[in-house]
PLY file of the C-alpha trace (Angstrom):
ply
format ascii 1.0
element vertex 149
property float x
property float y
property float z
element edge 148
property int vertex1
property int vertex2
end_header
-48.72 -53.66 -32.73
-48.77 -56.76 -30.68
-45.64 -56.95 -28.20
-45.60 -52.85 -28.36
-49.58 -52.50 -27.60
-49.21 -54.51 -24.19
-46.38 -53.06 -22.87
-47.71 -49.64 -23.66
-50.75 -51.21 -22.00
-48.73 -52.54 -18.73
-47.11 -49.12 -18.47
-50.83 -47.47 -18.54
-51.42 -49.80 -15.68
-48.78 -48.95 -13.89
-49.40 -45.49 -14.21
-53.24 -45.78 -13.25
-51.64 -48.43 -10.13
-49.17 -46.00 -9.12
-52.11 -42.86 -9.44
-54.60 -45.33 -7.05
-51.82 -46.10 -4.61
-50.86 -42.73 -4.15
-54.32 -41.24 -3.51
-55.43 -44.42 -1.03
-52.40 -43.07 1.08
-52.71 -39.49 0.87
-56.42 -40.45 2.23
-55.12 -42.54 4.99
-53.20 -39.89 5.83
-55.88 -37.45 5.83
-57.99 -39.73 7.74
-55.21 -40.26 10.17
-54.77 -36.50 10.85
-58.18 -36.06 11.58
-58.39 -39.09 13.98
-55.44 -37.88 16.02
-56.37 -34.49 15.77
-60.28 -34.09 15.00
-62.72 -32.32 17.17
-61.84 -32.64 20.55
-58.16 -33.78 19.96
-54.57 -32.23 19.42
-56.32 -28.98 21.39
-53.95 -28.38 24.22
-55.95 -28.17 27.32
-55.66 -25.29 29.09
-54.46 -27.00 32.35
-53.46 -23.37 33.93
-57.12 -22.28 34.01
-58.14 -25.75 35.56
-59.43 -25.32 39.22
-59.37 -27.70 41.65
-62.88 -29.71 41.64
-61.88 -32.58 44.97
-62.51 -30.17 47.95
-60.41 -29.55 51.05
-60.66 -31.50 53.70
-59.02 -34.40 55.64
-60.66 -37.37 53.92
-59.04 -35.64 51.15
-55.75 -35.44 52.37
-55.73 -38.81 54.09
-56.47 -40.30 50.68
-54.40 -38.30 48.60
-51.49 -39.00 51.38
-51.88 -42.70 50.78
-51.35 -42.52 47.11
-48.65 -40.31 47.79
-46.89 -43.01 49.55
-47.40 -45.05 46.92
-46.48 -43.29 43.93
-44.21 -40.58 44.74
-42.48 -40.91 47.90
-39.21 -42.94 46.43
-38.65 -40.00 44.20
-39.78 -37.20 46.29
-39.41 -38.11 49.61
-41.36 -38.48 52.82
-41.66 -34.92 53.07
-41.42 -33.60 48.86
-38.02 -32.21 48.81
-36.87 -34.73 46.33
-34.81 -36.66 48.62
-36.59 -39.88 48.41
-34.56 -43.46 48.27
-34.80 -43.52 44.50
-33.73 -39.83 44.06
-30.22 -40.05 43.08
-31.41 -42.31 40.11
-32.77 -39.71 38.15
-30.95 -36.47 36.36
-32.92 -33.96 36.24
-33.59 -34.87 39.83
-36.92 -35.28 41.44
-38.39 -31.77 42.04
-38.50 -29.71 45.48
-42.10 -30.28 46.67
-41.64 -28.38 49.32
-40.44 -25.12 48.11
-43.08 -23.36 48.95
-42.55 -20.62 46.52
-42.10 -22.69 43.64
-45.02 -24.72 44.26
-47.16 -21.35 45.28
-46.57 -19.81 41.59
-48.21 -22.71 40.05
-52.41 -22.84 39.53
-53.60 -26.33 40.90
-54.05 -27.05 36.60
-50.21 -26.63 36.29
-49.56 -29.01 39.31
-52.51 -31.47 38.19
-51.00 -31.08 34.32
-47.50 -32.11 35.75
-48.97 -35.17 37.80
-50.69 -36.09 34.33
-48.68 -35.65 32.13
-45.26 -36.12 33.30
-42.06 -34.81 32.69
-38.51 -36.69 32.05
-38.04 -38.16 34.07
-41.21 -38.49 36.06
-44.12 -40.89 34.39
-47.02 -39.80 33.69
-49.77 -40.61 35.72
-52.95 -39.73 34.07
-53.61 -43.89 33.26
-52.40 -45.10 36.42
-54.26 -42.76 38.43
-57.87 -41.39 38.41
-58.82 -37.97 37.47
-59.95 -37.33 41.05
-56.48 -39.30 42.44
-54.69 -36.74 40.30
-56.87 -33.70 41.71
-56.16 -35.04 45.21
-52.74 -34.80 45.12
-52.88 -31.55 44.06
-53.71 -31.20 47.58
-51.06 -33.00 48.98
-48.92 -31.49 46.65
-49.87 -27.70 48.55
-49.97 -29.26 51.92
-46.24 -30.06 51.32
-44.93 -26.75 50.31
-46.83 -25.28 53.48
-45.60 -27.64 55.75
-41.75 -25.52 55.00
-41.07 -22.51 56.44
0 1
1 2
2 3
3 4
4 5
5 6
6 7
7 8
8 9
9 10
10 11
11 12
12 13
13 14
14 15
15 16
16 17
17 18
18 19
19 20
20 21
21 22
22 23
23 24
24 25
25 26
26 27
27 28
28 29
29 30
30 31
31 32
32 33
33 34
34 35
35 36
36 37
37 38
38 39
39 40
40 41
41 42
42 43
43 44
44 45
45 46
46 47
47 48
48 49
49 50
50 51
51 52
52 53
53 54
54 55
55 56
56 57
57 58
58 59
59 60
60 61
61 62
62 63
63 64
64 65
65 66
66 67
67 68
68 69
69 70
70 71
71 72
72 73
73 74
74 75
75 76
76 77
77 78
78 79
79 80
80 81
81 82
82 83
83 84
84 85
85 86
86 87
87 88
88 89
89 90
90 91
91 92
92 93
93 94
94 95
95 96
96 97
97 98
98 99
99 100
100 101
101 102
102 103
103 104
104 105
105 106
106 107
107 108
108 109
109 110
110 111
111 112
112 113
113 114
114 115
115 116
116 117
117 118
118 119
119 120
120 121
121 122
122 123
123 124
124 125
125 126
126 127
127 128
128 129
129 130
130 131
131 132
132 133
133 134
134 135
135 136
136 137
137 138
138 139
139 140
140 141
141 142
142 143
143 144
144 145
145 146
146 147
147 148
């Protein structure tokens, strides 16, 4: 029984191992889903219900102007029509800010969620900018598309 007890003894082991191994990483991945995920997580936020909170007015504008400048003219051009001096870079081009229809059939949420959260291949801008910055140049974003006949 001696060589045959401990290597039925080692497989046990293995087995039990193996059995201990799996369930720590099924938990880690349980844990994981529920971090990522959890209460207040993975919910897609309704950006198209989101109203504008910054009011109206030309301290807003100015403001959101300046950031404008900063952030989005070399795509979008001086005046939004995606004809800025980094433009031809970028396929899909920069979008039309201007087109005042386009811009008109979005809620300020969809034009705050698309200053947030990007799309290829614009950044996002939700950790470079401040929820208010964002909100601001939803603003901007109007006063463009108005601007065009």
């Amino acid at each position: 029984h001696g060589v045959h007890g401990v290597r039925g003894e080692f497989r046990m082991n293995r087995k039990v191992y193996a059995i201990r191994v799996a369930v720590v990483v099924l938990l880690a991945g349980i844990a994981f889903v529920w971090w990522t995920t959890g209460p207040g997580k993975g919910e897609p936020l309704d950006y198209k219900s989101l109203k504008n909170p910054v009011p109206l007015n030309a301290q807003t504008l100015a403001a959101a102007k300046a950031i404008y400048e900063e952030k989005c003219l070399n795509c979008h051009g001086e005046t939004g029509k995606g004809d800025g001096p980094e433009a031809m870079m970028y396929d899909p081009p920069p979008a039309n800010l201007a087109d005042s229809h386009h811009v008109h059939e979005m809620t300020d949420g969809e034009i705050f969620r698309q200053i947030s959260e990007g799309e290829k291949p614009m950044p996002a801008f939700k950790k470079q900018l401040t929820e208010e910055q964002r909100w601001q140049l939803v603003h901007y974003v109007r006063s463009l598309a108005s601007k065009q006949p």
